[in-house]
N, C-alpha and C positions, 0 to 999 in steps of 0.2 A: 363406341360409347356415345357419340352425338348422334346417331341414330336412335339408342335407347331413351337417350334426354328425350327427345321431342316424341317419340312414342308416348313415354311416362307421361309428360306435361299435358299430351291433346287427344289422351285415351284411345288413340284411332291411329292405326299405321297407312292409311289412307290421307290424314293429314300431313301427317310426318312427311309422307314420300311428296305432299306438293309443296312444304314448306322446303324443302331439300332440295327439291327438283331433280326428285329420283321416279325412279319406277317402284312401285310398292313391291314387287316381286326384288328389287334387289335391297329393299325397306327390310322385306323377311328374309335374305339371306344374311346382311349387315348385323341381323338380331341375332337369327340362330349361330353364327359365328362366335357371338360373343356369350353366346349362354355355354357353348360348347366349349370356349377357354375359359370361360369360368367351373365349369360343371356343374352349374343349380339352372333350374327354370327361374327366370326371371320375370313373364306375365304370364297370366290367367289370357287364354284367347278362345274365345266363341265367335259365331256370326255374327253376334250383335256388338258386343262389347272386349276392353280390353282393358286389364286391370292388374297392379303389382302383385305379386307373392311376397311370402315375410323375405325371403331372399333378395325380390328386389328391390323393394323397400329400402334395404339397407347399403343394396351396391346404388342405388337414383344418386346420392349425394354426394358418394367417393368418386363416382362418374362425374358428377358437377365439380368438383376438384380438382380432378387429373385435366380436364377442359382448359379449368381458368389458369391451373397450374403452366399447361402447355402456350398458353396465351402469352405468359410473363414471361416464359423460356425463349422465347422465340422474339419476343422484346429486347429482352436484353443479350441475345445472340445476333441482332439486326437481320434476322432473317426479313420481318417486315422492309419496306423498303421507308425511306426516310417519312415520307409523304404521308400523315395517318390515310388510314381508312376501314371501311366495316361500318356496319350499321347500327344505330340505335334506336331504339323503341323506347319513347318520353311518352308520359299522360299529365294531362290536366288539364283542368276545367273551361268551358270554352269561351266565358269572358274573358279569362287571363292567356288565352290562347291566341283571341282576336285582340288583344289589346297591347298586349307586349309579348309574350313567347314566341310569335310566329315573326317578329321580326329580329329577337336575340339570336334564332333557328337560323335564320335568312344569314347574320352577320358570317354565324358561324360558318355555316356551309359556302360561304365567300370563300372564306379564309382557306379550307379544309375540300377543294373538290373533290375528291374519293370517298369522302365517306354521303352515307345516305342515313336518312334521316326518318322514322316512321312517328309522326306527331299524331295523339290519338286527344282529340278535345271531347270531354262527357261531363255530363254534370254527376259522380259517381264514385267511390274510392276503388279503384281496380286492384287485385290482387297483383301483384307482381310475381309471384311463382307462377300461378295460374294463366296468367296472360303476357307471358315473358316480357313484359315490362322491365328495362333497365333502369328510368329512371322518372320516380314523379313529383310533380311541384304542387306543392300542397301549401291549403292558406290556412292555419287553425293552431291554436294552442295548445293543443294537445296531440303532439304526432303520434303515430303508432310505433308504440314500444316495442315491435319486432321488426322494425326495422331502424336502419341507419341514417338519423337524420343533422342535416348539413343549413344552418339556419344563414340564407339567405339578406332577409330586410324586412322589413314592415309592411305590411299592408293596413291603411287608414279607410275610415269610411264618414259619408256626411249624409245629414238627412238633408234630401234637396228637395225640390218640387219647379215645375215652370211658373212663369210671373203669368201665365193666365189662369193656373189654378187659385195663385193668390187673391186674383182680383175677384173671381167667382165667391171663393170661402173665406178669406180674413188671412191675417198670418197670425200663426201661432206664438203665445207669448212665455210661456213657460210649458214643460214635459207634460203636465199636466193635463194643458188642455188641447194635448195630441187627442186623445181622447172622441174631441168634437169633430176630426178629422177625416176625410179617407184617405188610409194610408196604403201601399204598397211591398208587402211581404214577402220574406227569401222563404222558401220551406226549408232550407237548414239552418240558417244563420238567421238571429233574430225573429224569431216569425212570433209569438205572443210574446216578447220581451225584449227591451230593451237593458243595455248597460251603458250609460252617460256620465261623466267625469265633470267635475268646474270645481275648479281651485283646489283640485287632487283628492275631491270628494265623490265617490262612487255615489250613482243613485241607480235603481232599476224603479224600469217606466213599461206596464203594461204598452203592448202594442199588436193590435189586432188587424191585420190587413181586408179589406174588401176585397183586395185583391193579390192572389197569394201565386206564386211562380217558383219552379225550381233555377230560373235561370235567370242570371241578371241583367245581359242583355235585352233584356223581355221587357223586367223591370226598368230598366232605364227607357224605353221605349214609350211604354207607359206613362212614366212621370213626364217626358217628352210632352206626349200627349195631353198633360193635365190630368192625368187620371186620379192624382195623389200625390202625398208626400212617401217618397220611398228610403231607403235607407240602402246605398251604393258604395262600394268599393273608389276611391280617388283613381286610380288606373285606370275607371272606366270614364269617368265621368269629368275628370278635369277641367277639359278641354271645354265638356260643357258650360262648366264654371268661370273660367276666362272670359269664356264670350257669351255668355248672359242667356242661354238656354234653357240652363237651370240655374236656382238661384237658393242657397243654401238656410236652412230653416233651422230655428233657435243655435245661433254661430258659438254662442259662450258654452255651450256644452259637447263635449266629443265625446264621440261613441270607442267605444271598447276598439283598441288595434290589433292585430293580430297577425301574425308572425308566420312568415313566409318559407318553406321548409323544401329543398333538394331532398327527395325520400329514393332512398336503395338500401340494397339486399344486405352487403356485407361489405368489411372493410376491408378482407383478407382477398387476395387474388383480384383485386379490384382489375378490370378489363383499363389499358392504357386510353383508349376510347372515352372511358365513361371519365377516368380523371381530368380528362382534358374537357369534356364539356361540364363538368362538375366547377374549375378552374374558369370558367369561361364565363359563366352563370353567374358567380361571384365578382368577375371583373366588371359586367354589362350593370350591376347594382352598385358596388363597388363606393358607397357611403352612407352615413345615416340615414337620412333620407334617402327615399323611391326616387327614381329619374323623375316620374310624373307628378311626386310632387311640388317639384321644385318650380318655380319663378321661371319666367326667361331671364332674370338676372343672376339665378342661382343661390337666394340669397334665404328665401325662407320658404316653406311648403306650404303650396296652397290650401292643403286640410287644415292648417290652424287655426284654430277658432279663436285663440288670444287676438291675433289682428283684427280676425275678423270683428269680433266680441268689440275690441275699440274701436271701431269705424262705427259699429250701429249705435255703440252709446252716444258719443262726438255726435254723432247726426241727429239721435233725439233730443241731445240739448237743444241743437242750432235748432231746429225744428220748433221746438217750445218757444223759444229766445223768439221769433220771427212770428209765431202766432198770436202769442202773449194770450190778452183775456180769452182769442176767441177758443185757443185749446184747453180752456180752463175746465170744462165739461167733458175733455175726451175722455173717450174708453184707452186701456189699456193698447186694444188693436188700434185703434188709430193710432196712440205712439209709438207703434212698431209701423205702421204705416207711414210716417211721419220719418222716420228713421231711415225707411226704403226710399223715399223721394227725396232726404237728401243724399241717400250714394247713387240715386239715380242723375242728380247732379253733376257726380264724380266722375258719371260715364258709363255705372252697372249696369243698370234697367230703367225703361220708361216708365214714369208712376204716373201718368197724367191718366190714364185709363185705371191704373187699380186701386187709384183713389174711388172712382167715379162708384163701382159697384162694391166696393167692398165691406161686410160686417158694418163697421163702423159708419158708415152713411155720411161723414163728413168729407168735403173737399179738402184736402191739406195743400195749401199754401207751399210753394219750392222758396228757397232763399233767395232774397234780393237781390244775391250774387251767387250764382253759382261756381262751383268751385271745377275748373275742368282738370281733366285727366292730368295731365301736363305741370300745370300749378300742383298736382296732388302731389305728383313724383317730385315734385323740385322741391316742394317742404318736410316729405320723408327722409331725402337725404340732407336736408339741414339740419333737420332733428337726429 
């Protein structure tokens, strides 16, 4: 019967006999055996091709049962031996691969030396029958309804950009005038449209990338680069965000979340294997928040724009307060600019340069006192 599976699954009894690690001559005895205790033909076979009959058709699934069946049997008979082991085949996307799965992967297989592990990173939705996929993590709101999906956590995203692209173009001051931007576009997610939230008011915002990518690592690259303001997952780009690489653009509005999904087959017969990395998966997330978006203190996620939203107002006061008449004539972008030189104060990013070239053509004045990192954190927690 696991002979017929992988026959079925990979059209080819030449594959079957290398995924088995058989000889295909005993690939076609293993078949004809079981057609023979059945009594029907079970495939269509020519030189070229190989393909079910109605008969096997309908034995492929009973076969996939009596498997998973024997799997459970042998579970709870301890035939296995204490120790898991066996293999699993996971898919998903190769930002979330490089960024967190490939070290949750790592924890596990610590834990768990017997088993083996096949990590397939694409930017792509794989069938899971078709490509005997066990198990894929999927980031989207809408999972696919033929399969069984196990909702993980959140995935966040910011529109960021580097402080040299700022200084080159201006910062942008409301959705609006993304517009005047070059921005940086996913080809699935977002790519001519935005969905932006503030004060639990949806709004969509045209958004047209110059430069458009299926991958986000790419993306992040780019923005790196100054190429644009892009629109990035927090798991990718945190880090960047901590330490002032990238620097987060219109902070009082967040983009649409989206919801992080364990996808497989079925719930019945479930492989002991896949529940334990299923359970596994869930512990490495294991609270509201994503690991990565959390603080080194644990205390808030660095995708929130509310903080964020209050730090750039606070600073465009002080900013005005300290310039008095002479910013009586600024443009809107200089008081966003204005805003960035005092959290550049704080310790985010240097503005003494993107004052110099930016949009706005005025010099903005840093406060008389700047406020360092240290002062910042010791009047947080007093408040």
């Amino acid at each position: 019967m696991q002979v017929f599976v992988e026959i079925a699954e990979r059209s080819s009894l030449t594959d079957a006999a290398r995924v088995l690690d058989m000889s295909r001559a005993m690939v076609s005895r293993n078949l004809e055996s079981l057609e023979q205790w059945l009594g029907v033909r079970l495939l269509h076979r020519t030189t070229r091709r190989v393909s079910l009959t109605d008969a096997g058709n309908e034995a492929l699934q009973r076969c996939r049962d009596v498997l998973a069946l024997t799997e459970d049997v042998q579970a709870i008979a301890g035939v296995r031996q204490a120790a898991p082991r066996g293999k699993l085949r996971i898919a998903t996307s190769v930002s979330f691969a490089q960024a967190f799965l490939a070290d949750v992967v790592g924890i596990f297989l610590d834990r768990h030396s017997k088993v083996e592990i096949e990590l397939l990173a694409q930017e792509r939705s794989v069938n899971l029958v078709e490509e005997r996929i066990d198990l894929a993590v999927r980031i989207g709101n809408a999972p696919d309804s033929a399969l069984v999906a196990r909702r993980l956590g959140v995935c966040r995203s910011v529109l960021c950009t580097s402080p040299e692209y700022l200084r080159a173009h201006g910062v942008p001051t409301d959705p609006a005038s993304l517009e005047q931007h070059r921005c940086i576009s996913h080809a699935y997610v977002g790519r001519n449209e935005l969905r932006l939230s503030r004060q639990k008011q949806m709004i969509k915002v045209p958004f047209h990338g110059a430069l458009q990518t299926n991958e986000s690592t790419v993306a992040r690259q780019a923005a790196l680069r100054g190429a644009g303001i892009a629109l990035l997952p927090t798991y990718l780009v945190s880090a960047d965000l901590r330490e002032h690489r990238l620097v987060r653009v219109l902070p009082e509005y967040e983009p649409e979340a989206l919801d992080i999904h364990a996808m497989y087959l079925s719930r019945q017969h479930q492989p002991p294997l896949l529940r334990l990395m299923l359970d596994h998966l869930a512990e490495q997330f294991g609270q509201s928040d994503a690991p990565w978006d959390l603080t080194d203190e644990g205390d808030a996620p660095v995708a929130d724009g509310r903080r964020a939203a209050e730090t750039l107002i606070n600073a465009r006061s002080s900013a005005r307060s300290v310039a008095g008449a002479k910013a009586s004539g600024a443009s809107a972008g200089a008081d966003a600019l204005a805003g960035l030189g005092a959290i550049a104060d704080a310790g985010a990013i240097s503005i003494g340069s993107l004052s110099e070239n930016s949009t706005a053509k005025r010099r903005v004045e840093p406060s008389a006192k700047p406020v360092t990192r240290s002062t910042s954190r010791s009047a947080s927690r007093k408040k």
